[in-house]
N, C-alpha and C positions, 0 to 999 in steps of 0.2 A: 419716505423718511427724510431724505436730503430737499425735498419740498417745505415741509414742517420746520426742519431746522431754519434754512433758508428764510421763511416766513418770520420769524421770530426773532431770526436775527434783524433782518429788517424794520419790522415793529420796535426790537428794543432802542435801534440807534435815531428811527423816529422820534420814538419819546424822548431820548438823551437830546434829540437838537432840538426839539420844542423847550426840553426846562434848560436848555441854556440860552436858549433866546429868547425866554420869557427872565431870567435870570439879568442879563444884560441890557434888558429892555428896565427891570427894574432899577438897577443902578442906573442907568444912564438917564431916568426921568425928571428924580429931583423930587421937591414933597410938594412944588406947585401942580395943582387937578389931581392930587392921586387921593385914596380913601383911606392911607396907614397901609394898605398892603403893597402896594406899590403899583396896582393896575390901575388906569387912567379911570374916572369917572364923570360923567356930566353934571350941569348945572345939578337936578336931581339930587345927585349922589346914586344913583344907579352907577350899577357894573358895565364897564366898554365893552364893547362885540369882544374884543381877545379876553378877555376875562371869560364871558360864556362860552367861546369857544374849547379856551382852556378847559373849563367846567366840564362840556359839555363831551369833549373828546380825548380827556385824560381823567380828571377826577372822576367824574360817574362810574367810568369802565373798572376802575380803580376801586371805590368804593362799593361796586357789588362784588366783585373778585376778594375781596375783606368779608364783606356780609355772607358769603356764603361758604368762606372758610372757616369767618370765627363760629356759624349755624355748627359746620362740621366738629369744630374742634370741643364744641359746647354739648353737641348730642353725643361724644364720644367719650367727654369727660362727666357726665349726666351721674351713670353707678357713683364716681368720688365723691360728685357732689351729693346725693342722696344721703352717703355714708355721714359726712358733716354739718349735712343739714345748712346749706347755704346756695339757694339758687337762683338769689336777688344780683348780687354783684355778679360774677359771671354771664348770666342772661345780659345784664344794661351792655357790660363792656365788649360781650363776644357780637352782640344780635340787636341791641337795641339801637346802642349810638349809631353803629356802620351803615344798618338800615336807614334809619333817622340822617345822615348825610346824604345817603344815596339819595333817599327819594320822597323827604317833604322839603328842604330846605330852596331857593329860589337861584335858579338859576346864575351863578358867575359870584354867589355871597360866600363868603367864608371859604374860598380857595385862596391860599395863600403863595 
């Protein structure tokens, strides 16, 4: 149990100094080479290595940890919804978008 916690607490203050140094890395850039979100980009316009990293080892993990809660929270609220007859919106916003971030979108795009 004191392992677990431990673990966790450590992960959370992980992620706290990544978005604060991804945080002051964005104010500190300027709007010269960035793409509106404030991560650096190449001649391209492709995403910088921290941008995918960011992506890559915050958002995803993030965005399936969403997908499979809003699944949860969507097959648990399923009975309300039947009763109403509405199970277009709920589906999009509980299971569609969060899947659809996690895992067709391109590497290091739309992490803000």
């Amino acid at each position: 149990m004191a392992i677990a916690s431990r673990s966790l607490s450590v992960l959370a203050g992980a992620v706290l100094s990544l978005a604060a140094a991804s945080a002051s890395a964005q104010s500190s850039s300027g709007s010269s080479g960035t793409n509106g979100s404030g991560y650096e980009v190449d001649n391209t316009g492709a995403p910088s290595g921290m941008a995918m990293a960011a992506d890559l080892l915050i958002a995803r993990p993030l965005g399936l940890a969403a997908t499979l809660l809003g699944t949860a929270v969507f097959v648990v609220s399923l009975p309300f919804q039947a009763l109403a007859g509405n199970f277009a919106d709920p589906a999009q916003s509980l299971v569609v978008e969060p899947a659809t971030f996690t895992f067709t979108r391109p590497l290091g795009q739309g992490v803000n």
